[in-house]
C-alpha positions in Angstrom: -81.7 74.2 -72.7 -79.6 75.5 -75.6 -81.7 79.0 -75.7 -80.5 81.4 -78.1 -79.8 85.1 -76.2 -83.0 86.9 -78.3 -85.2 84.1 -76.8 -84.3 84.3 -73.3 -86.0 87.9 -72.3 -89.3 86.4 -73.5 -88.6 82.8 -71.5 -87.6 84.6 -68.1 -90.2 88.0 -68.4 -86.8 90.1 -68.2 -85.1 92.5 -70.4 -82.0 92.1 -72.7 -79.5 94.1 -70.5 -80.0 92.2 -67.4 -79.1 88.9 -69.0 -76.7 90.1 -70.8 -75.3 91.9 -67.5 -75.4 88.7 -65.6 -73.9 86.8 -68.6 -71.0 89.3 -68.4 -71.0 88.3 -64.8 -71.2 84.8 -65.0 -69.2 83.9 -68.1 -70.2 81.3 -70.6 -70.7 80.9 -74.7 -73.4 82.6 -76.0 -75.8 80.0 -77.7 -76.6 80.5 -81.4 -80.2 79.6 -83.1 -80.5 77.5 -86.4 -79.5 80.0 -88.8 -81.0 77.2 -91.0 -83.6 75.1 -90.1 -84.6 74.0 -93.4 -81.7 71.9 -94.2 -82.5 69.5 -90.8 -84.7 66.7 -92.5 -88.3 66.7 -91.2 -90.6 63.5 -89.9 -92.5 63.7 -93.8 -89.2 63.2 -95.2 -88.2 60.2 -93.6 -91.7 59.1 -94.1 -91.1 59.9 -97.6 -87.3 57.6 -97.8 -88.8 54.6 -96.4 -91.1 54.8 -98.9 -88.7 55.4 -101.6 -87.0 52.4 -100.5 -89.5 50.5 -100.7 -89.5 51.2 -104.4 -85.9 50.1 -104.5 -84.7 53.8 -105.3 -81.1 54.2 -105.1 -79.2 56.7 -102.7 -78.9 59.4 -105.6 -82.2 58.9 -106.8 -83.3 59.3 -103.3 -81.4 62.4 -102.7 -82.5 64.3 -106.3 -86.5 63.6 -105.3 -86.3 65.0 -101.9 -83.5 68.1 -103.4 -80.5 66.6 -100.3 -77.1 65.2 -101.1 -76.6 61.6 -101.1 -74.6 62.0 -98.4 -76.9 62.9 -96.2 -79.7 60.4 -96.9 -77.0 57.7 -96.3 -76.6 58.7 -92.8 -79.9 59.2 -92.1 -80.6 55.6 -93.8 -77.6 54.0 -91.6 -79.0 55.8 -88.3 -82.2 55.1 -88.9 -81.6 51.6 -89.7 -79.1 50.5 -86.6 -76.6 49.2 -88.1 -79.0 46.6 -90.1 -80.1 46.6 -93.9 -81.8 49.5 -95.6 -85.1 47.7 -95.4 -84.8 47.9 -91.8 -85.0 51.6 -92.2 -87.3 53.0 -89.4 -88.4 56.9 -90.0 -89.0 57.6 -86.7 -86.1 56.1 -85.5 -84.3 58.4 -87.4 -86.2 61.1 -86.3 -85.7 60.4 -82.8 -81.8 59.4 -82.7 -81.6 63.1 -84.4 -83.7 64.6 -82.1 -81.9 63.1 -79.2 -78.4 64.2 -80.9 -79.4 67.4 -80.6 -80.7 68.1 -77.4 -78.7 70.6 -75.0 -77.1 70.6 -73.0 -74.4 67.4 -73.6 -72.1 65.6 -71.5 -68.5 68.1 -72.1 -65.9 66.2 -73.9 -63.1 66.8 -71.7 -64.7 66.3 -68.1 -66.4 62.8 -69.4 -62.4 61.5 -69.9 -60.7 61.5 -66.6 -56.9 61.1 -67.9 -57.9 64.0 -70.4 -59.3 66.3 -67.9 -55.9 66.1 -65.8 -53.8 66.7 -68.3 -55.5 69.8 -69.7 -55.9 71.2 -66.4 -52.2 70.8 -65.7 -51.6 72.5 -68.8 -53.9 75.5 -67.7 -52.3 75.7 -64.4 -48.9 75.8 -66.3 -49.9 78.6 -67.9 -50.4 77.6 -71.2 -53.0 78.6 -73.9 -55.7 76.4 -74.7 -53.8 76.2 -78.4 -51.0 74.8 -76.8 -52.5 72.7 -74.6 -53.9 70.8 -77.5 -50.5 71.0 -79.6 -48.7 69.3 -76.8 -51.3 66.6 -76.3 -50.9 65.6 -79.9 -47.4 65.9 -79.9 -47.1 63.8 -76.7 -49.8 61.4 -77.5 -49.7 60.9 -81.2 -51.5 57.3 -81.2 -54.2 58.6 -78.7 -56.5 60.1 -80.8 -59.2 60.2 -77.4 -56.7 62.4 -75.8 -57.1 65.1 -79.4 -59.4 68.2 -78.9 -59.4 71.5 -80.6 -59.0 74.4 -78.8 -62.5 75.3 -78.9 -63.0 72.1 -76.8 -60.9 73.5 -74.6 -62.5 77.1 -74.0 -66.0 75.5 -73.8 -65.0 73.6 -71.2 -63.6 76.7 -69.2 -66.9 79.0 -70.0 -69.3 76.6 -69.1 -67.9 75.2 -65.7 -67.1 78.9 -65.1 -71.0 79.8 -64.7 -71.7 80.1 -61.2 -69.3 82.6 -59.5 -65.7 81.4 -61.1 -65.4 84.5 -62.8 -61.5 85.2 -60.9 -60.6 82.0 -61.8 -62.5 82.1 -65.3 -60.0 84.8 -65.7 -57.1 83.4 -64.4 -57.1 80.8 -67.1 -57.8 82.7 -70.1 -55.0 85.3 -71.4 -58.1 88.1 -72.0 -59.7 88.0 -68.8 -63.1 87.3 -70.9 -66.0 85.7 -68.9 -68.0 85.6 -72.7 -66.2 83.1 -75.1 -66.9 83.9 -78.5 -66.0 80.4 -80.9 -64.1 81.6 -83.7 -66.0 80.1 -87.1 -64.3 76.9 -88.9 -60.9 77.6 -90.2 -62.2 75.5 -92.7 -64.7 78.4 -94.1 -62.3 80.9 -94.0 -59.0 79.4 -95.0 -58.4 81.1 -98.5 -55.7 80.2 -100.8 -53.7 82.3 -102.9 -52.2 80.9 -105.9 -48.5 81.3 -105.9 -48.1 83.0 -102.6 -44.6 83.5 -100.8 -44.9 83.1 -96.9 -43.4 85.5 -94.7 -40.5 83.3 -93.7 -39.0 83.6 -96.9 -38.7 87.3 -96.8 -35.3 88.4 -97.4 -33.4 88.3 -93.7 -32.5 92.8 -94.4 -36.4 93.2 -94.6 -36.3 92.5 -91.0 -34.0 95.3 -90.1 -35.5 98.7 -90.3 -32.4 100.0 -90.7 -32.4 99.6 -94.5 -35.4 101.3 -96.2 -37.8 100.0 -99.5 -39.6 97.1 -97.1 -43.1 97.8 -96.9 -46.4 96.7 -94.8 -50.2 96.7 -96.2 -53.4 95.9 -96.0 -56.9 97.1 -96.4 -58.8 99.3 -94.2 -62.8 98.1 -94.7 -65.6 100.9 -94.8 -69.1 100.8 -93.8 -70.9 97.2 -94.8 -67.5 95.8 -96.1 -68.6 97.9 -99.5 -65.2 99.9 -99.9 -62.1 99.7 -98.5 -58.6 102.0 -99.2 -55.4 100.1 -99.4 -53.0 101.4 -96.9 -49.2 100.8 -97.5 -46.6 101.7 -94.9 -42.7 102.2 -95.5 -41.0 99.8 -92.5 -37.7 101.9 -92.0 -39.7 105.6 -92.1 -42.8 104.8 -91.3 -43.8 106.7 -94.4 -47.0 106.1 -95.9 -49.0 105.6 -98.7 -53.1 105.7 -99.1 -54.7 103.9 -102.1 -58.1 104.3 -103.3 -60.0 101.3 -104.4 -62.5 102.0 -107.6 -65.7 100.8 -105.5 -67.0 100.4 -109.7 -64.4 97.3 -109.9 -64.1 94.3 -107.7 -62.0 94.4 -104.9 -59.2 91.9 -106.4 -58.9 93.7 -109.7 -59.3 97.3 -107.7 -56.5 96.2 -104.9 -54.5 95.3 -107.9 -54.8 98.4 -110.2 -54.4 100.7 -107.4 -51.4 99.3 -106.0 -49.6 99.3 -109.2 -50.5 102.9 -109.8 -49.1 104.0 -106.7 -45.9 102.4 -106.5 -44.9 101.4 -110.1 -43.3 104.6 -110.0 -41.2 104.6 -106.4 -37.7 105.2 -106.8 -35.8 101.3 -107.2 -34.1 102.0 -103.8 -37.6 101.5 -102.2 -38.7 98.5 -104.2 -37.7 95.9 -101.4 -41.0 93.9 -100.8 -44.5 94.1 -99.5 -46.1 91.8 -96.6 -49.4 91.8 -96.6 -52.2 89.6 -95.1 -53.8 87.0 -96.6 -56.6 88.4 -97.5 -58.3 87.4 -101.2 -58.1 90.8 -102.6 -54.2 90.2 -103.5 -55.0 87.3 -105.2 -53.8 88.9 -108.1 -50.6 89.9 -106.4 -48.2 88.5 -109.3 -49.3 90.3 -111.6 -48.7 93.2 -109.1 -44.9 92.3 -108.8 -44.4 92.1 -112.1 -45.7 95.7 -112.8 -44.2 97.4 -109.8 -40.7 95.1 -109.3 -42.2 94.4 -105.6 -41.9 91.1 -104.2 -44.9 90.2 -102.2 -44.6 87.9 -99.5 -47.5 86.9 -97.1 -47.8 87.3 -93.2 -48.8 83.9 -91.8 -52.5 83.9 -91.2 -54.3 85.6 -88.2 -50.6 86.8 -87.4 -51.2 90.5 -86.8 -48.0 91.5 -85.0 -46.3 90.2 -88.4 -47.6 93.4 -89.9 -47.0 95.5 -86.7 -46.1 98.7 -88.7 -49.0 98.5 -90.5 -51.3 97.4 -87.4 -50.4 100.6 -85.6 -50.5 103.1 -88.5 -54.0 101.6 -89.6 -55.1 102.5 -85.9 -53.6 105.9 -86.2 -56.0 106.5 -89.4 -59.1 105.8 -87.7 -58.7 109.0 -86.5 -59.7 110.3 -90.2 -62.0 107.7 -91.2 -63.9 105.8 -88.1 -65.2 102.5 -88.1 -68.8 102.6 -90.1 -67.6 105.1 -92.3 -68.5 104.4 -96.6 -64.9 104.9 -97.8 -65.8 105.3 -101.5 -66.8 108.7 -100.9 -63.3 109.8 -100.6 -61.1 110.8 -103.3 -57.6 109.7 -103.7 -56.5 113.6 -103.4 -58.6 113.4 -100.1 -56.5 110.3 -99.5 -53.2 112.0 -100.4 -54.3 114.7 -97.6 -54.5 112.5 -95.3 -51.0 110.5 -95.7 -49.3 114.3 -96.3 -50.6 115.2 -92.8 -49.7 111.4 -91.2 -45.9 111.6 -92.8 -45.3 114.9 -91.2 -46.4 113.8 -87.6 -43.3 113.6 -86.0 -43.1 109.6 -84.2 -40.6 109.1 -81.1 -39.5 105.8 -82.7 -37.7 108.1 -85.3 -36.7 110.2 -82.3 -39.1 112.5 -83.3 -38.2 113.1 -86.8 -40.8 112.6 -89.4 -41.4 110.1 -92.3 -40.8 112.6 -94.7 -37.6 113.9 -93.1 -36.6 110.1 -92.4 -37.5 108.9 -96.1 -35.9 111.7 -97.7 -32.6 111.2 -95.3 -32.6 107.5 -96.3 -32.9 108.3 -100.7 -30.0 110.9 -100.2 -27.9 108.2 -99.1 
């Protein structure tokens, strides 16, 4: 029926913990609501076209009375009209194609194509990730484009048919053991480009040896809200580390930018290597970071964690001083300084239990 999870406890006469105990149980993907219902055109509207058309109004002139794109009244106009001219435009036609369109639940891509179903599933019982499921259908069956799904396609199809009991199998087939699949949003919305930007793979080949020191790891630790952040940089070879306070007064590209410089413009030229950071936006000023410090910045490839693993781990370890939900701006950077002291004297068995300091130091006096 396509009910949203704040709906249901009112539908059934239960309470929120016992669905969301037996969702837990049964496995599936959590339905969302129409975040905005606005932007669906309503019955007057397409009341409202045909009339317009009547008139002989164009697409745009259409789209600027009613405040839609063209776009969108053209597909309404071609749906509505099946497939004849736009004086065979029927409102509610339209209105019922789109009502029918969205109705829940629909027919699962995947099961609805036999030849597609088998293959996936062999995949699955090979033991490979729905991502690579879907790499190696394209790459095997380039001129098949009903054989392409995303990966999304894939999990939905495993949550849903897992309702009912599958939850051993459900688990068997998916690396996390989840029963509740979580759709990760459009890469479309979040893809972010960074002028200039040097990928990871074109790091200098001693940056991946920790045996020579000056390669660095950052990226941002994000306080309470997403309203302040500290920069946190970490030394690859030592494991030594360095905090950076970000003026919550500036935005966060300039503030990522002025701190950074400020901390390691004045590091010693041995440990001016390079810097891999994420791709996050707030180093889209990183150039003009390089060219003040004498870092190179290259960039981990995206949603690529273990890239960064040095940093990954240390950013855990300084939860410890400021937990998730804390406001970060209320810290000082001698507050921040503290805090790094106390981290680069912790002795680490990776440095068989030496400390960053002592390891650092050891690595200048060479």
């Amino acid at each position: 029926m396509g009910t949203a999870f704040r709906q249901m406890p009112a539908a059934i006469d239960s309470n929120r913990s016992t669905i969301r105990d037996y969702l837990n149980l049964t496995g599936g993907i959590p339905v969302a609501a129409w975040k905005d219902p606005d932007r669906l055109l309503t019955l007057e509207e397409r009341f409202r076209i045909k009339e317009l058309l009547v008139e002989g109004r164009s697409l745009r002139a259409i789209a600027r009375t009613l405040g839609r794109s063209p776009s969108t009244i053209s597909r309404e106009i071609r749906r509505g009209s099946h497939g004849a001219s736009r004086a065979h435009y029927r409102p509610t036609q339209g209105h019922r194609i789109s009502w029918e369109r969205r109705r829940r639940p629909k027919a699962l891509k995947i099961p609805s194509n036999p030849l597609l179903l088998a293959l996936v599933q062999q995949g699955l019982d090979d033991k490979l990730s729905p991502e690579q499921v879907v790499g190696r259908l394209r790459r095997e069956h380039p001129n098949q484009p009903e054989l392409h799904v995303s990966h999304e396609t894939v999990y939905k199809t495993i949550y849903l048919q897992a309702r009912g009991g599958l939850k051993r199998d459900l688990q068997a087939l998916t690396r996390t053991g989840r029963t509740i699949r979580h759709p990760q949003k459009s890469t479309s919305r979040r893809r972010t480009h960074i002028k200039d930007l040097i990928p990871i793979w074109e790091r200098p080949a001693e940056a991946l040896d920790r045996s020579i020191p000056g390669h660095w790891e950052g990226d941002l630790i994000v306080g309470k809200g997403g309203k302040s952040a500290i920069a946190t940089i970490v030394e690859r070879h030592s494991n030594y580390l360095i905090l950076v306070r970000l003026d919550p007064d500036k935005g966060r590209v300039e503030a990522t930018r002025d701190g950074l410089i400020d901390k390691l413009a004045g590091l010693p030229d041995t440990l001016k290597g390079s810097l891999t950071w994420d791709r996050g936006t707030e180093m889209a000023r990183h150039t003009e970071v390089t060219r003040m410090t004498g870092i190179d910045i290259y960039f981990a490839d995206p949603h690529a964690p273990w890239q960064r693993a040095t940093n990954e781990n240390t950013n855990g370890l300084l939860r410890q001083y400021f937990p998730k939900g804390t406001a970060l701006s209320v810290f000082s950077q001698d507050d921040l300084d503290f805090v790094a002291d106390q981290m680069n004297r912790r002795p680490r068995k990776r440095l068989e239990f030496a400390t960053p300091y002592e390891t650092i130091q050891q690595a200048l006096l060479r």
